[in-house]
N, C-alpha and C positions, 0 to 999 in steps of 0.2 A: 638673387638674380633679377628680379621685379624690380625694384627700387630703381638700379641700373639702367633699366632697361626705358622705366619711365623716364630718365633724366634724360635720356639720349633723345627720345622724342618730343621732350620740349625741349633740347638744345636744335632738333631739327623745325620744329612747328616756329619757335623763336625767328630762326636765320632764314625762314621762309619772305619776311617782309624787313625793308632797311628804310629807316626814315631820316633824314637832313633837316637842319635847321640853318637856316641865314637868320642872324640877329637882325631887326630893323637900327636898333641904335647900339655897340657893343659898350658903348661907355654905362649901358642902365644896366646895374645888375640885381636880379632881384633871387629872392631865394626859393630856392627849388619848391617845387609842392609834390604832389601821389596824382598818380592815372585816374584813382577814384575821384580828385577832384576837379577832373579836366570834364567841363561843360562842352556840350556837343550844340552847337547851331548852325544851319541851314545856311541866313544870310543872316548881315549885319545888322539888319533890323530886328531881327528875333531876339538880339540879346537887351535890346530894351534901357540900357545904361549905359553911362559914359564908360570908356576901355579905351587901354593902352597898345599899340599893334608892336607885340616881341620879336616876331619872327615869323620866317615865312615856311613851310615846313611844306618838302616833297616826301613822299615814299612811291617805292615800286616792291614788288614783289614779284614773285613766277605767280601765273594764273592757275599751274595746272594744283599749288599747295599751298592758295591762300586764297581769301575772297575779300567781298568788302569790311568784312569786323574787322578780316585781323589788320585793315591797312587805316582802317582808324583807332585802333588798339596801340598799334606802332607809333600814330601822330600823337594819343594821349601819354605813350611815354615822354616822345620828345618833347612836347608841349612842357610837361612837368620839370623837366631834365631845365629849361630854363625860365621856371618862376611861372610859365602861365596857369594861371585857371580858366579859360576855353578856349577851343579851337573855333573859326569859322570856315566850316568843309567849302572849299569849291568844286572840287569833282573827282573822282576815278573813275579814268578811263579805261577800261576794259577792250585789248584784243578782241579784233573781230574772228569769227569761225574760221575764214581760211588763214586768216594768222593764226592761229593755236594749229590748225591742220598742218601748215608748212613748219612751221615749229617743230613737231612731232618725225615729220617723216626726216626731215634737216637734223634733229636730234639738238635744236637751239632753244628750243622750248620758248615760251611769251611772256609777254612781262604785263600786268598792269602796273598802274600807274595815278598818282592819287595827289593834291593839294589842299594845304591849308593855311590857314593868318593864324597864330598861335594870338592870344589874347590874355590881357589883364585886367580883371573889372575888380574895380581898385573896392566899391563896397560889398563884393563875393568875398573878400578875403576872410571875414571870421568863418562863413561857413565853410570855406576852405582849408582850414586849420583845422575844424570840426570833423571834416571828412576825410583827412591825413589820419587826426588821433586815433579816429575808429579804422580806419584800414591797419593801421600800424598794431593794434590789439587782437584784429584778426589771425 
């Protein structure tokens, strides 16, 4: 019954947050990479090398069963899902108090809400492959 029980709650912890991807060009297709190897940068300049812009990536999720991991968790799936290795985070936005409060008593519950530039830093790619082979042995 455990086993069960577990799956159910990462089927629920999962569908907590949904993230989107707009390709920037749909004609570049590159090949999928792992979350582990989706680089996390602030702004454009942090990432220090020249990069490809894949896609634009929203997510939102309900506030009251997700925070901000799980809603960059969700962008490094999608990230991966089409070829990038980083994202560059713009924001999540977070519901303010009396929004969660009217949420609550209305029974509509709040949404954060989150963006990113999905990225391709074309000389990450061997460490990128590097960091697929050992997730995937994990």
């Amino acid at each position: 019954m455990k086993p069960l029980r577990s799956v159910l709650l990462a089927v629920v912890v999962c569908a907590c947050v949904s993230t989107n991807a707009a390709l920037i060009d749909p004609s570049v297709q590159l090949a999928r990479t792992c979350k582990s190897a989706i680089k996390l940068y602030t702004t454009p300049d942090r990432v220090g090398k020249p990069y490809r812009e894949v896609a634009v990536l929203n997510a939102k999720g309900e506030s009251n069963w997700s925070d901000e991991g799980d809603m960059i968790e969700s962008m490094r799936g999608k990230a991966a899902e089409v070829g990038a290795n980083g994202i560059i985070l713009s924001k999540i936005d977070e519901p303010s108090a009396l929004t969660k409060v009217i949420g609550e008593v209305v029974k509509t519950g709040s949404q954060r809400k989150g963006n990113a530039l999905a990225i391709y830093v074309p000389s990450d790619s061997t460490s990128t492959v590097t960091r697929c082979a050992v997730a995937r042995k994990k």
